[in-house]
N, C-alpha and C positions, 0 to 999 in steps of 0.2 A: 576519347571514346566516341565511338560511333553512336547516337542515339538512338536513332531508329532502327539500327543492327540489335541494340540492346533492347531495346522495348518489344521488338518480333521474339528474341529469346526470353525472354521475362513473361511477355504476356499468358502463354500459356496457367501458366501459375495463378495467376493476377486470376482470371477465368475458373480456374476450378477451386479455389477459395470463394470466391462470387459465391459457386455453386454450393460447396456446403454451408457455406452462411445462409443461403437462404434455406435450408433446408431444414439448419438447426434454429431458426426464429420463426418458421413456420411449425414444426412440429415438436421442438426439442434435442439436447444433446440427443436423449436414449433412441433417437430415430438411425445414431450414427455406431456404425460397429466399429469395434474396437481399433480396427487397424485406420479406418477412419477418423478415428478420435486423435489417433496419434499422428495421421496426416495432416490434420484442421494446424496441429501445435505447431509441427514442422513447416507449413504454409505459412503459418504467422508469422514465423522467426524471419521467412524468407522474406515474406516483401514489408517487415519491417526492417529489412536490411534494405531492400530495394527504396524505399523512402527518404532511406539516410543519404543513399547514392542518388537520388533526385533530385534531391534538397542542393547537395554538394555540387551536381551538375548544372544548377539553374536549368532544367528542362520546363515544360511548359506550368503552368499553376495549375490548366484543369488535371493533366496529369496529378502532381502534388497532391489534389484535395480528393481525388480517386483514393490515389493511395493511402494516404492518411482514413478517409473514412472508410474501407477494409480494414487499417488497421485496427482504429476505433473499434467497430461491430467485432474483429476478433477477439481481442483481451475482454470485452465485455461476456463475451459467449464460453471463452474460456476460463476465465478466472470468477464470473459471479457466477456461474454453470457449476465451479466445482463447490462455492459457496455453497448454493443452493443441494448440492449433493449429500457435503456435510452436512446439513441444518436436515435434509432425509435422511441417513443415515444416524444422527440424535433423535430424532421422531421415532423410529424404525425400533432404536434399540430401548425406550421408554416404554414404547408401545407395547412390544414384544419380547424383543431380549433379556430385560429386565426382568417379567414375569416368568421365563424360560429358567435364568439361572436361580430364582428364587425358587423353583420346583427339582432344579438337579441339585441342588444344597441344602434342601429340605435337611437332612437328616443332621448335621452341625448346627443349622438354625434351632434343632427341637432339641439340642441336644445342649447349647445355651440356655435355652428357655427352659431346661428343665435346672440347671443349675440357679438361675436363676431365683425358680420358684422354691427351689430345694433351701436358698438362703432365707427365703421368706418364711416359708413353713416351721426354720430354727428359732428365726427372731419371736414368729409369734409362741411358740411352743415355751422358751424362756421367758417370751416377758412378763408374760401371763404367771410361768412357776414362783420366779423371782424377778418384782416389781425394777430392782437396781440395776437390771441388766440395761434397763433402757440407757442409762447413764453412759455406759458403753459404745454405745452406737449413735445416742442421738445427740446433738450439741444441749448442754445444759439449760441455755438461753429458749432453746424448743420448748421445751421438757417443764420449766417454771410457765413459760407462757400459756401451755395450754394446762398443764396438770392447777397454775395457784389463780389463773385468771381466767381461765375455761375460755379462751379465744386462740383462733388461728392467727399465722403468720403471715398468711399471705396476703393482709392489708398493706404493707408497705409496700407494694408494687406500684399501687393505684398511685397513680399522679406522679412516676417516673416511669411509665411505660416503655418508651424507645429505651431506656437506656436497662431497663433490667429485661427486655429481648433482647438485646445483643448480648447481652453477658452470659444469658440460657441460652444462648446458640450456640456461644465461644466454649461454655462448660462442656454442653452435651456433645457437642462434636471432640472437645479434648478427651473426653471417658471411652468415647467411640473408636476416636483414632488409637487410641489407646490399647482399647479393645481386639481393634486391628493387629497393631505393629509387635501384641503378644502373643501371635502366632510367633515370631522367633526363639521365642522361650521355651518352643514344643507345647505350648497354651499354656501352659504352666499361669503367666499373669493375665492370660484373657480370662480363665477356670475363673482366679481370684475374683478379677472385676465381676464379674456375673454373680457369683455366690455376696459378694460384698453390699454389690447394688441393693441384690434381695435380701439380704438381712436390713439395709436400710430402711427400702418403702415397708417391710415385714416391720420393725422394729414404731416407725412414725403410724403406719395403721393401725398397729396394736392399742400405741398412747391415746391415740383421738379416738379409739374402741371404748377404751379404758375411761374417758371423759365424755362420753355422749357427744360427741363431734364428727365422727364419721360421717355421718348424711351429709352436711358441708363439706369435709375435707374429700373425701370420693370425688362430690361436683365439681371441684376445681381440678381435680385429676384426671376426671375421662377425658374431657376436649384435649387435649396437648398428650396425654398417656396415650389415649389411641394413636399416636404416630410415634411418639417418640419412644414407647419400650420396644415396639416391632422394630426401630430402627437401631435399637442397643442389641437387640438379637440377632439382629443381621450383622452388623457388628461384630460377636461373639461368634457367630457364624462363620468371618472370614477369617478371624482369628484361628478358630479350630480348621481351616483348610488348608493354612500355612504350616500350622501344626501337624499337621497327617503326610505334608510333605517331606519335611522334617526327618518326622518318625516311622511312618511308613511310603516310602513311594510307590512301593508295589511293584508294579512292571517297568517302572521307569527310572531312569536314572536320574539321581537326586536333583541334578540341576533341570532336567526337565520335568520332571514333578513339580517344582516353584514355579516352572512357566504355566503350565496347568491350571492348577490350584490358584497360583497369584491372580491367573487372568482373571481366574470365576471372585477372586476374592476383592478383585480390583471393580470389577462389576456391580456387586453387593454395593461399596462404598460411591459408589455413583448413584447408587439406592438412597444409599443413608443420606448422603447429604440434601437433597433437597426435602427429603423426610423432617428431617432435625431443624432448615430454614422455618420450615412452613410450623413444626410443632413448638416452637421458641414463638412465632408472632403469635399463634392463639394464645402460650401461657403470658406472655406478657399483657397484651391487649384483652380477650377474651374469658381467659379463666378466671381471675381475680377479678371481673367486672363483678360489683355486688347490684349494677342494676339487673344482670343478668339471673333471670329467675333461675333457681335449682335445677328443678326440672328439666329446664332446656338445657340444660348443661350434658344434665345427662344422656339428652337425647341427641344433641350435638356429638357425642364423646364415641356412642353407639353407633351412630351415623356412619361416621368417619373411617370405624375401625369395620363398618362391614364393607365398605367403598373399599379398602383396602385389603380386605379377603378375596371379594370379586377381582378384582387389579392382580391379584397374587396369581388367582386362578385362571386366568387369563389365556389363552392359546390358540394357535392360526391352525392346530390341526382338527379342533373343537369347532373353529369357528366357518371351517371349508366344509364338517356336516350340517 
């Protein structure tokens, strides 16, 4: 091979890689248009080709460590570039998209939550008429503790913390996904879980009504409840949007109604989950602290869920007037 025949053909290249490297460590990818973007990948490929043929030709070192540090500055620019893209694009969609799809799914969300409440309003409606029903719903080991000993439960958390947050993440997220994946039943078992849930907390509210306990058992429930029922309604949310695909596609043909629907529903569950992380550490760590005055509890619990209405309400078209 001729070397210097090769290097006059090469160099070209060699130069206008030069050029958008520096162009993109002075201002950034988005300084580069597209068909630019695609040329930066194809320049790399090339004289990372040319490098291997350098290498192979014993040509000079200063040559070699040209090329090599081109190549360097490009895979850095190209691949922590798209890094960086990703990690915008997560920002982007927390920031924003998150709050977008939670305003176009509005009406499944409310529509959980009102079954939901619908289970609550039975439990308390019965337990109140007939005291046995609690028996029903709540584990009996509950039901003795607070009805023959007038105390709550949630002392045995204290002093196994870490290990009863993982367990309230592992549950809450299983009732969740749950919640989800019964949109294939045409919601048929997302309806259940919702109405079940609420005949529970309906059923446990009533009992610690019934025993003068409420005031305590509330405070251990706002901190971790403000996140974590919003996150069972979103939940129940995506469930009933699998289900509407299902049942009704409407304009669309079925397999594109699940794309639809799943997208928005897969969206939601991108919600839930760091919802359900963050509301499993305050009930573990947080809720159960009995140094933690009452009070503050509640005002923690209050806090959190109006941070969380604001966050819902969220929008770039609100926020460009």
């Amino acid at each position: 091979m001729n070397i210097q025949r090769w290097i006059a053909r090469r160099e070209p290249n060699w130069q206008r890689l030069e050029t958008l490297l520096r162009r993109v460590e002075k201002k950034g990818l988005k300084s580069l248009q597209a068909a630019e973007i695609r040329e930066l990948a194809s320049l790399y490929r090339s004289v990372s080709a040319d490098l291997a043929r350098a290498r192979t030709q014993q040509v000079s070192n200063t040559l070699i460590q040209n090329l090599q540090s081109l190549t360097t500055r490009a895979y850095t620019q190209i691949y922590q570039g798209s890094r960086r893209q990703e990690w915008q694009a997560v920002l982007e969609f927390y920031c924003w998209g998150l709050p977008s799809t939670i305003q176009q799914t509005l009406p499944y969300i409310a529509f959980a939550t009102a079954l939901f409440l619908l289970g609550a309003l039975v439990a308390w409606w019965y337990a109140w008429q007939d005291p046995s029903f609690l028996s029903l719903i709540v584990p009996e080991s509950m039901v003795s503790k607070v009805r023959d000993e007038h105390e709550l439960w949630m002392g045995s958390i204290v002093g196994i913390e870490p290990l009863a947050s993982s367990n309230i993440m592992i549950n809450n997220l299983s009732v969740s996904f749950g919640a989800v994946a019964g949109g294939i039943t045409a919601g048929a078992y997302t309806a259940f879980l919702m109405v079940f849930n609420g005949l529970l907390i309906g059923a446990v509210g009533t009992l610690v009504g019934q025993n003068n306990l409420a005031y305590p058992f509330w405070a251990f429930v706002f901190p971790h409840g403000a996140l974590e029922l919003p996150a069972i309604f979103f939940a129940g949310g995506a469930g009933f949007l699998l289900g509407k695909a299902l049942l009704f596609p409407g304009q669309y043909r079925r397999a594109d109604a699940f794309k639809f629907y799943g997208s928005q529903a897969v969206q939601l569950v991108f919600g839930i989950v760091p919802m359900l992380i963050i509301a499993g550490i305050i009930e573990g760590f947080f809720s159960p602290n009995p140094r933690v005055p009452l009070p503050l509890k509640y005002l923690v619990g209050m806090g959190l869920f109006m941070l969380l209405v604001g966050y819902c309400r969220r929008s770039k078209d609100r926020l460009s007037l």
